[in-house]
N, CA, C and O of each residue as an XYZ file, in Angstrom:
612
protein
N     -20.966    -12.886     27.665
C     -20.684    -13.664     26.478
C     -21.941    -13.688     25.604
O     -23.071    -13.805     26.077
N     -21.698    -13.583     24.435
C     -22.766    -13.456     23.428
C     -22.805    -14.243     22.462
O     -21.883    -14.262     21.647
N     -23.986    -15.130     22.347
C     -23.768    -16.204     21.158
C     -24.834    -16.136     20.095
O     -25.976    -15.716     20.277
N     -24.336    -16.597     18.959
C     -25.177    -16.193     17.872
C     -26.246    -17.371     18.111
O     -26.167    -18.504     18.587
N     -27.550    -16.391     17.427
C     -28.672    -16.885     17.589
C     -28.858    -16.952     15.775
O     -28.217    -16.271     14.975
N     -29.824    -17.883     15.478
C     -30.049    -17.906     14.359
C     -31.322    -17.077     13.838
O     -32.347    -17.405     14.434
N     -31.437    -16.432     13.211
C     -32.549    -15.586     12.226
C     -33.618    -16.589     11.960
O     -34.764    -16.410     12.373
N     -33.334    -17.437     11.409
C     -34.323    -18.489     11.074
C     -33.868    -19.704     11.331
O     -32.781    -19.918     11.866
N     -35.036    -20.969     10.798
C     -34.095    -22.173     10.944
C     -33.515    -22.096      9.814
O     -33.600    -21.299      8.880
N     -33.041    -22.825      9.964
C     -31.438    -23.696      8.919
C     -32.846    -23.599      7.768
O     -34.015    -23.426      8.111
N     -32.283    -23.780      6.196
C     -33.116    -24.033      5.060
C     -32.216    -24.872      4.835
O     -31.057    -24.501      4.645
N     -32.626    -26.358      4.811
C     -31.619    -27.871      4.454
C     -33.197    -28.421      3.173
O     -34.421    -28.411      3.046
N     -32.024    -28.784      2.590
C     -32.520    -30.236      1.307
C     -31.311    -31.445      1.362
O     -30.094    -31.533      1.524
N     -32.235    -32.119      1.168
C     -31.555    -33.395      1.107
C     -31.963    -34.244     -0.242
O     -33.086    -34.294     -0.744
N     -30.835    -34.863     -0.677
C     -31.917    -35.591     -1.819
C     -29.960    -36.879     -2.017
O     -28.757    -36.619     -2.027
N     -30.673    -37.945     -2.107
C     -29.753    -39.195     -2.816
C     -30.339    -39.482     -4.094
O     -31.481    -39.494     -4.554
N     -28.909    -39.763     -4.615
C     -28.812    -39.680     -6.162
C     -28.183    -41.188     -6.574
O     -27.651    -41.890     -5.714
N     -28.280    -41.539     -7.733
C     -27.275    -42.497     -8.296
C     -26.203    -42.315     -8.562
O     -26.091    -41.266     -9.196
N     -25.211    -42.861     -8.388
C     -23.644    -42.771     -8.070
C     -23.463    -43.159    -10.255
O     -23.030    -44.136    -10.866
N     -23.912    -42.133    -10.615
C     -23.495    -41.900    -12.773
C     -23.532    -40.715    -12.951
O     -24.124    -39.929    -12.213
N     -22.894    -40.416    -13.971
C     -22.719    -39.131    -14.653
C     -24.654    -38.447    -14.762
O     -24.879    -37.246    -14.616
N     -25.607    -39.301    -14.985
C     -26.630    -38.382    -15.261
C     -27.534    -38.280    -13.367
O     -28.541    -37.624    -13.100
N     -26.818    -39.049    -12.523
C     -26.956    -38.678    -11.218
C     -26.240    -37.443    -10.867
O     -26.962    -36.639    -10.279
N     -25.079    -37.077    -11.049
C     -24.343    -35.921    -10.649
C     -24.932    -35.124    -11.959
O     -24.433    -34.081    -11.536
N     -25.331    -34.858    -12.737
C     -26.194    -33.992    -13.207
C     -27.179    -33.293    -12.850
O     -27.272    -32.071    -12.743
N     -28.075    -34.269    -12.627
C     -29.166    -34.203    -11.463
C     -28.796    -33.066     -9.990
O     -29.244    -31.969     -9.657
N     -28.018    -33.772     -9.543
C     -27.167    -33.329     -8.230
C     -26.900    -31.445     -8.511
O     -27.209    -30.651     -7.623
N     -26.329    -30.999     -9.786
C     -26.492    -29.804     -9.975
C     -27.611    -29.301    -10.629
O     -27.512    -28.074    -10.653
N     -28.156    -29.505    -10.918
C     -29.530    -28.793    -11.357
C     -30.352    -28.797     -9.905
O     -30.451    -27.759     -9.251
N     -30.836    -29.852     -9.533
C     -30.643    -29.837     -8.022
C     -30.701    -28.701     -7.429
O     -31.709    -28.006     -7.297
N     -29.657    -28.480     -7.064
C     -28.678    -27.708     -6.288
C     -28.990    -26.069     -6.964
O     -29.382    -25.140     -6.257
N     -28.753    -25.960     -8.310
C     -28.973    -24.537     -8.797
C     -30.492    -24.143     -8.751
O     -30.809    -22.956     -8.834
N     -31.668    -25.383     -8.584
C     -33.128    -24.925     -8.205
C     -33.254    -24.512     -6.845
O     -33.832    -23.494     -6.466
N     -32.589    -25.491     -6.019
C     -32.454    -25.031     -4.404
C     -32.190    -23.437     -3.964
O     -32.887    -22.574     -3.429
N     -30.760    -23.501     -4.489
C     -30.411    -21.996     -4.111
C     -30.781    -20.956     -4.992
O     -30.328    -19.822     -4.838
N     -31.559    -21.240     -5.897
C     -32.221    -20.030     -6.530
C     -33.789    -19.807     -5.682
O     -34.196    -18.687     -5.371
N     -34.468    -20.952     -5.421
C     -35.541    -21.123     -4.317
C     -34.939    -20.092     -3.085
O     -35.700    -19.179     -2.765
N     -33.896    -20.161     -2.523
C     -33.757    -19.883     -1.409
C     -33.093    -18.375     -1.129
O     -32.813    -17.764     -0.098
N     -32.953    -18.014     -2.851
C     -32.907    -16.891     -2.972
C     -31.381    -16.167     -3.208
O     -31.084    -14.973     -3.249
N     -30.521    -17.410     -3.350
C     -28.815    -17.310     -3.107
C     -28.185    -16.551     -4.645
O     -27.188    -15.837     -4.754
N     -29.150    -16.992     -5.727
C     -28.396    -16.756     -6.668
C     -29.136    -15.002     -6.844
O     -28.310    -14.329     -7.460
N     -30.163    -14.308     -6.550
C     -30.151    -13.489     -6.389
C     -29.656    -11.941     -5.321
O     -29.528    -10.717     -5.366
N     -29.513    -13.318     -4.300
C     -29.387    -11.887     -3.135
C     -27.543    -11.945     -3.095
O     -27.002    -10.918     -2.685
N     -26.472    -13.328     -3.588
C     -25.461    -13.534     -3.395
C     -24.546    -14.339     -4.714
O     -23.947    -15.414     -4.711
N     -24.758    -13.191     -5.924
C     -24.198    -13.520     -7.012
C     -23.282    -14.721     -7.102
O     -23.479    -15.901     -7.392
N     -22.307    -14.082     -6.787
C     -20.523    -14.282     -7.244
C     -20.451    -15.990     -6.459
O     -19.594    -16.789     -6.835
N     -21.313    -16.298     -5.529
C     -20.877    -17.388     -3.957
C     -22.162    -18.069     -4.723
O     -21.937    -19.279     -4.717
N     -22.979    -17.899     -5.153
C     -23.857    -19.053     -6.270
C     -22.994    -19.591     -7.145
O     -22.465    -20.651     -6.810
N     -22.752    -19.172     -8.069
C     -21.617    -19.461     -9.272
C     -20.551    -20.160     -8.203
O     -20.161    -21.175     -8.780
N     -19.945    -20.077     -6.985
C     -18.913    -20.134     -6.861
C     -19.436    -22.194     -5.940
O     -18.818    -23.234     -5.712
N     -20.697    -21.743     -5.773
C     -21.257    -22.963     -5.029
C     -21.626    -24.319     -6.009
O     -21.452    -25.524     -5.833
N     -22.237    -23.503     -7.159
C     -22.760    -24.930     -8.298
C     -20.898    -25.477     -9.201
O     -20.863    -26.335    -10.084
N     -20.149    -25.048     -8.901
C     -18.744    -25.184     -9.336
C     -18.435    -26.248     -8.153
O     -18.359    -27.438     -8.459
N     -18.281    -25.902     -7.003
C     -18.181    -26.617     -6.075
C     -18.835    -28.253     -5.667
O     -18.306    -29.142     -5.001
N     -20.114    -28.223     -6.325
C     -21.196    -29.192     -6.215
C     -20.518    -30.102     -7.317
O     -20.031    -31.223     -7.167
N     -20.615    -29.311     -8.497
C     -20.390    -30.470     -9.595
C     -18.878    -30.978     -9.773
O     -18.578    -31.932    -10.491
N     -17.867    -30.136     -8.947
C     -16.903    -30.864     -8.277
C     -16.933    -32.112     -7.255
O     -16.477    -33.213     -7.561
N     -17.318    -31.919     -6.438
C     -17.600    -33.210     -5.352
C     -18.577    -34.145     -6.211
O     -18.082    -35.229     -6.521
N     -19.756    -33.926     -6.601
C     -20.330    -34.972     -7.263
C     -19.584    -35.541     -8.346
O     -19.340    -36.743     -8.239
N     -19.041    -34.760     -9.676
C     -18.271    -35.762     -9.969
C     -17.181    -36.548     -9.344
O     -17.379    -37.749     -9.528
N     -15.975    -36.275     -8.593
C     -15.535    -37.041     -7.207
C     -16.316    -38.102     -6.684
O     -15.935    -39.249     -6.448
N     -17.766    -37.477     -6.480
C     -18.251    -39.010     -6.095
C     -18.494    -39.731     -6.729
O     -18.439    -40.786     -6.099
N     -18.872    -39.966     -8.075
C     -19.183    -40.743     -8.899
C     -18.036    -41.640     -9.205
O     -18.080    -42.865     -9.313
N     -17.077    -40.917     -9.321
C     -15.151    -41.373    -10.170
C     -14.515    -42.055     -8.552
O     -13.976    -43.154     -8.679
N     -14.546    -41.584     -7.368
C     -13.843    -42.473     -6.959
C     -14.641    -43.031     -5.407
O     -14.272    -43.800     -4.520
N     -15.978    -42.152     -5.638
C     -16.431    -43.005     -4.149
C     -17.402    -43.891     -4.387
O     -18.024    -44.422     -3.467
N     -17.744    -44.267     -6.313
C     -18.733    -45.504     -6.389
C     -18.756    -46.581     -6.030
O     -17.743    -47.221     -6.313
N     -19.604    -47.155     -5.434
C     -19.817    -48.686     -5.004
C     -21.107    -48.793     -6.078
O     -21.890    -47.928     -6.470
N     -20.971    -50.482     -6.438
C     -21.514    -50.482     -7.766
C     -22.580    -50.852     -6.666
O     -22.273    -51.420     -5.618
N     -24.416    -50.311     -7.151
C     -25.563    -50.520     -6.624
C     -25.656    -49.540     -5.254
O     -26.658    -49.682     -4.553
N     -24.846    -48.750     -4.933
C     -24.831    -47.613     -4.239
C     -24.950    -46.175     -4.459
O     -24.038    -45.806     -5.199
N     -25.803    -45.109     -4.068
C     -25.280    -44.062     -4.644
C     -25.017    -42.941     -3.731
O     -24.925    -43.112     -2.516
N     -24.890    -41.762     -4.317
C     -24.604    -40.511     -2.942
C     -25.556    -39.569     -3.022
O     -26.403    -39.265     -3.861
N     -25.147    -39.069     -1.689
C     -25.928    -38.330     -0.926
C     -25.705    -36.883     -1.497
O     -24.599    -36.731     -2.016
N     -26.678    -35.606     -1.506
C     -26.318    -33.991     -1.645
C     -27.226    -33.604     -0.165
O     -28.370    -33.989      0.075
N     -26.522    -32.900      0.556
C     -27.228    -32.319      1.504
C     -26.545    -30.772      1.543
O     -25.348    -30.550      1.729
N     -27.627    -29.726      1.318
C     -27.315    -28.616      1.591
C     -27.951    -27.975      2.519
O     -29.043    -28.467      2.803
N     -27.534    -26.717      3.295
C     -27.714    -26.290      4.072
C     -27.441    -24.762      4.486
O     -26.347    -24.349      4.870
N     -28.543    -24.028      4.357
C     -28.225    -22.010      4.025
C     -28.653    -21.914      5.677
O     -29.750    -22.292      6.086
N     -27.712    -21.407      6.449
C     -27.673    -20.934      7.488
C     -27.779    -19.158      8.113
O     -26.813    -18.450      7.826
N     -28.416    -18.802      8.566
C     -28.563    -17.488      8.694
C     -27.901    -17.035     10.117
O     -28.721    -17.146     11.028
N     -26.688    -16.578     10.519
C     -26.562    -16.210     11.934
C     -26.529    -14.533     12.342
O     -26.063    -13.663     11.606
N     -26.972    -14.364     13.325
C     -27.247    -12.531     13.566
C     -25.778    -12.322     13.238
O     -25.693    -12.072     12.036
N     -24.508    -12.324     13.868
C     -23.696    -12.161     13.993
C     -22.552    -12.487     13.023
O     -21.590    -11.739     12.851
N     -22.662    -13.209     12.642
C     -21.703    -13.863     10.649
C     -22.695    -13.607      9.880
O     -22.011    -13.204      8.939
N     -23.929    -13.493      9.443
C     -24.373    -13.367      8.196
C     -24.769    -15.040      7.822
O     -25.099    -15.962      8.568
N     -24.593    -14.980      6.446
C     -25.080    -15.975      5.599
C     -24.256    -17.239      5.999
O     -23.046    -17.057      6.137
N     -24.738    -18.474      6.202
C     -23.138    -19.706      5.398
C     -24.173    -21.027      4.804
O     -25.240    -21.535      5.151
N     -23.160    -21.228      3.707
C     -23.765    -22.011      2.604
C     -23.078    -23.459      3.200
O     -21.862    -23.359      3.361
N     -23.578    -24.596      3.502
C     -22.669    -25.958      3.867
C     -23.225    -26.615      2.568
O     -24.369    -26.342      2.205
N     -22.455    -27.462      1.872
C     -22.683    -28.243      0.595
C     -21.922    -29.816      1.149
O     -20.694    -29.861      1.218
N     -22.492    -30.651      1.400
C     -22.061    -31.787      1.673
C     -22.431    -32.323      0.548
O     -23.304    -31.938     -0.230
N     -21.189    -33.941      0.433
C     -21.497    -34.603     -0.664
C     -21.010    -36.114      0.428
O     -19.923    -36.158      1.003
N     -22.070    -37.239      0.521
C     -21.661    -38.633      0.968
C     -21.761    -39.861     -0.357
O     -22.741    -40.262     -0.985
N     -20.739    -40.116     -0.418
C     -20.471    -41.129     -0.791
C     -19.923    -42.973     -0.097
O     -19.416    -42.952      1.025
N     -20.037    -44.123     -0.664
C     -19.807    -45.417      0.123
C     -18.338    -45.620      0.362
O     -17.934    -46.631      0.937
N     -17.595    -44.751     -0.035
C     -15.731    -45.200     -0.476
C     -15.369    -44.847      1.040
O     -14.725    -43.827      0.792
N     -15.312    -44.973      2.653
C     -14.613    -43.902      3.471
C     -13.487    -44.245      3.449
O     -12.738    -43.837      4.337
N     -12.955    -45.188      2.331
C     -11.130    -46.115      2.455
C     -10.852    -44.582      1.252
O      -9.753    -44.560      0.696
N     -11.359    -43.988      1.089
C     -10.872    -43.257     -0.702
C     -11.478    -41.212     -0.530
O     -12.359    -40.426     -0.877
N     -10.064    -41.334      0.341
C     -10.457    -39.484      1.481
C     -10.085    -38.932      0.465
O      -9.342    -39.615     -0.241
N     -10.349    -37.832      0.080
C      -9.686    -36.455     -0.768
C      -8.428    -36.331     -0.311
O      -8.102    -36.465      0.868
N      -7.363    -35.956     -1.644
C      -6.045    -35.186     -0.650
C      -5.812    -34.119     -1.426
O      -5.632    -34.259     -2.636
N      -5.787    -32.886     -0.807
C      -5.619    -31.803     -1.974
C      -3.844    -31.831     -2.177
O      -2.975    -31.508     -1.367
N      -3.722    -32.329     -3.527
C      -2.082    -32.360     -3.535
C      -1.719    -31.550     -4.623
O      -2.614    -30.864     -5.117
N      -0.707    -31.495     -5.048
C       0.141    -30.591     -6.333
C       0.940    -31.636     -6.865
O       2.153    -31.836     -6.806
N      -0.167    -32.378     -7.499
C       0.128    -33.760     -8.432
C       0.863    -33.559     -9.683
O       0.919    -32.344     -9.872
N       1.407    -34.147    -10.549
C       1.928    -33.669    -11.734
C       0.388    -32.931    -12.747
O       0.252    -31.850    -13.320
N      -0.643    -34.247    -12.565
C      -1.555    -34.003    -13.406
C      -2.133    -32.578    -13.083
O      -2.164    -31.562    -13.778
N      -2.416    -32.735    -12.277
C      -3.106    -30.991    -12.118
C      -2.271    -30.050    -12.392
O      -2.850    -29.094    -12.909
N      -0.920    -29.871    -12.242
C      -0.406    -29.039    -13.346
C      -0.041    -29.177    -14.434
O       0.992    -28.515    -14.533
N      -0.327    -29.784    -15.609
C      -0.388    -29.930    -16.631
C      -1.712    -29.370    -17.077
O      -2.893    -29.482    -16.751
N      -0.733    -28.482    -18.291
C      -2.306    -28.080    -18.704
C      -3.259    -28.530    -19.750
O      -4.322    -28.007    -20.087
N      -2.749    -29.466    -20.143
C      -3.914    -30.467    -21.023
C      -4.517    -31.625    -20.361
O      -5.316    -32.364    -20.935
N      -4.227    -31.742    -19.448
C      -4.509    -32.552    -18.148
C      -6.297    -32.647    -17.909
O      -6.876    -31.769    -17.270
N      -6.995    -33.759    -18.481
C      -8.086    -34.381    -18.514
C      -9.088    -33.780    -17.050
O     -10.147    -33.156    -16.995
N      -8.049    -34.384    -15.866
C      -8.674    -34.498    -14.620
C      -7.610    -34.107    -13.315
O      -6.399    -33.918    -13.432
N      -8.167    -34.062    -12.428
C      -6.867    -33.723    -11.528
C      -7.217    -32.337    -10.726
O      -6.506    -32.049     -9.763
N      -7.990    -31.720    -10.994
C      -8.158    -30.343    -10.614
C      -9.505    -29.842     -9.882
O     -10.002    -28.769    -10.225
N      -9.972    -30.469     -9.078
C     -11.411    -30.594     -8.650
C     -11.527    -29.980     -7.216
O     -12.269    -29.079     -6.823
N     -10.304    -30.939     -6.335
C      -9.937    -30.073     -5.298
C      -9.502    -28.884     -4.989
O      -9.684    -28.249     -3.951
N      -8.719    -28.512     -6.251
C      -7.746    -27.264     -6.046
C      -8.924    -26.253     -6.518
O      -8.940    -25.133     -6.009
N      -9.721    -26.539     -7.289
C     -10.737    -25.445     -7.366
C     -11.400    -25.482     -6.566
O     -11.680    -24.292     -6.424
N     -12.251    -26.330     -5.407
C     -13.022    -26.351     -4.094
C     -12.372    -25.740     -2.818
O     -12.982    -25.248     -1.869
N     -10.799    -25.878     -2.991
C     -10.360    -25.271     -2.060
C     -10.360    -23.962     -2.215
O     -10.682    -23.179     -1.320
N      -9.876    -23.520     -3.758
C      -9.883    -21.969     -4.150
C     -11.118    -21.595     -3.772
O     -10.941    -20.820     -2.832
N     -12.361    -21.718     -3.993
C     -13.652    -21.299     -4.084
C     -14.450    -20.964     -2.508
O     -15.264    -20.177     -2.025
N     -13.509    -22.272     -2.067
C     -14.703    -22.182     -0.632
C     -13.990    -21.751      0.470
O     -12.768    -21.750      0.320
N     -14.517    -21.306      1.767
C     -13.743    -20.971      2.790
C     -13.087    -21.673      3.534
O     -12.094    -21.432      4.221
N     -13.955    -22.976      3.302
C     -13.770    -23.523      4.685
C     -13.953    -25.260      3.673
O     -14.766    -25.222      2.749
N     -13.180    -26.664      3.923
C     -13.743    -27.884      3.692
C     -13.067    -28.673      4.073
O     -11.944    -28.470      4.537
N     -13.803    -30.101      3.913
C     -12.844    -31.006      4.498
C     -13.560    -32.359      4.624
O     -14.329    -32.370      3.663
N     -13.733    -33.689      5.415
C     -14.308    -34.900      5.261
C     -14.616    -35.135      6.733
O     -13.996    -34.757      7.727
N     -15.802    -35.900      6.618
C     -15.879    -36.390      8.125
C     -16.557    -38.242      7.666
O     -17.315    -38.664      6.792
N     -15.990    -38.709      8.490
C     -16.520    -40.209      8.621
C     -18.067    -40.518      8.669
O     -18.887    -39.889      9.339
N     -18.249    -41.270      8.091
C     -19.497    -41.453      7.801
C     -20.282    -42.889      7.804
O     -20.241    -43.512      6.743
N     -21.120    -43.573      9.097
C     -21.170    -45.170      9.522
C     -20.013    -45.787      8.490
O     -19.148    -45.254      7.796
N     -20.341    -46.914      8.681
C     -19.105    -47.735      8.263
C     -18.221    -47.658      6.838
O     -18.882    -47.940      5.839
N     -17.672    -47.524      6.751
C     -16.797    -47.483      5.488
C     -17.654    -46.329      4.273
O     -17.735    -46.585      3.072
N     -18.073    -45.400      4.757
C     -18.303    -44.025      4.162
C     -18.197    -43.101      4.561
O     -18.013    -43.121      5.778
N     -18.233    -41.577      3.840
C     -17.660    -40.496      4.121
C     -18.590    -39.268      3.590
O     -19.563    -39.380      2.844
N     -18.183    -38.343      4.023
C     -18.956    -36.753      3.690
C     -17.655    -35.726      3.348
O     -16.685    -35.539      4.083
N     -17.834    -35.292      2.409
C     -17.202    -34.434      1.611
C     -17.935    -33.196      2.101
O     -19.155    -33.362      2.115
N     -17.638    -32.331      2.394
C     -18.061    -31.013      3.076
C     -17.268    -29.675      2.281
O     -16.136    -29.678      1.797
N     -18.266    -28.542      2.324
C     -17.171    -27.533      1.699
C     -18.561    -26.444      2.794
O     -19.585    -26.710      3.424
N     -17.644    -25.029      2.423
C     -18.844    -23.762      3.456
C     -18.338    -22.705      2.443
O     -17.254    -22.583      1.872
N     -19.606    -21.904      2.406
C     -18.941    -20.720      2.161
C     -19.847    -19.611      2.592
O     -21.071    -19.718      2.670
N     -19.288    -18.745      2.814
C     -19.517    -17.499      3.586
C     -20.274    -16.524      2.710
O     -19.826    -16.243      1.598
N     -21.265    -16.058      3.104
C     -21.951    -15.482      1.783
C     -22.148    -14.099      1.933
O     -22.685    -13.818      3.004
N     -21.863    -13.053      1.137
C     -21.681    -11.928      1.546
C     -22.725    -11.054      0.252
O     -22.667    -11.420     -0.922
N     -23.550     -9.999      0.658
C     -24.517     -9.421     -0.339
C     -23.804     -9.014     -1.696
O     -22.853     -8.232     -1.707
N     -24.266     -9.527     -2.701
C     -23.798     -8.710     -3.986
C     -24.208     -7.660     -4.251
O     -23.502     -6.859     -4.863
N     -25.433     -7.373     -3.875
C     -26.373     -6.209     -3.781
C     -25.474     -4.287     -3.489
O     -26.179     -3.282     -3.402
């Protein structure tokens, strides 16, 4: 039996933000200095673009429905290197709401196409491979998405 070993360690950032529109701002710029640092938006075009889409999805999400007023959320990312899979990108987002889970549904609003809001999930699900929520101490949660990163090169 053969198990993947990692190339390097994990490359993780962490950073908490204020739960406002110029916090989830932050949160992607953030995020597009990180993985350009770490080398994602050069060595893995198409899955950069496809990651800062993803980010400023969940962060806004967190702002709109996981704010607690005087609370804010969490960005933790995480570029994983394994001999055997290659690249994987983890993009977590924690917020204070864990009563207020994501549901990816086929709401009226999201198909409408003048439709304000509504469409955040259905593009995180399109985009990423892999996502989903995990519980988080008491009455909070982690918004999680992965994606698999493959050379553009």
């Amino acid at each position: 039996m053969t198990t993947e070993i990692p190339l390097d360690n994990p490359r993780r950032h962490t950073i908490a933000l204020a739960a406002t529109p110029k916090g989830a701002c932050l949160c992607r710029n953030i995020t597009r200095r990180q993985l350009s640092h770490w080398g994602v938006e050069s060595t893995f075009g198409e899955s950069f673009h496809s990651a800062l889409i993803i980010v400023a999805e969940l962060a806004s999400n967190a702002i709109r429905h996981g704010r607690v007023a005087g609370r804010g959320f969490e960005l933790h990312l995480c570029l994983t290197t394994l001999v055997r899979r290659g690249a994987t990108l983890r993009i977590e987002i924690s917020d204070c709401r864990g009563d207020r889970l994501p549901v990816l549904a086929t709401l009226p609003a999201a198909r409408t196409s003048n439709a304000q809001s509504g469409r955040g999930l259905v593009l995180i699900d399109a985009l990423a491979d892999r996502w989903g929520t995990l519980p988080r101490r008491p009455n909070a949660k982690t918004v999680w998405a992965e994606l698999d990163l493959t050379d553009a090169r």
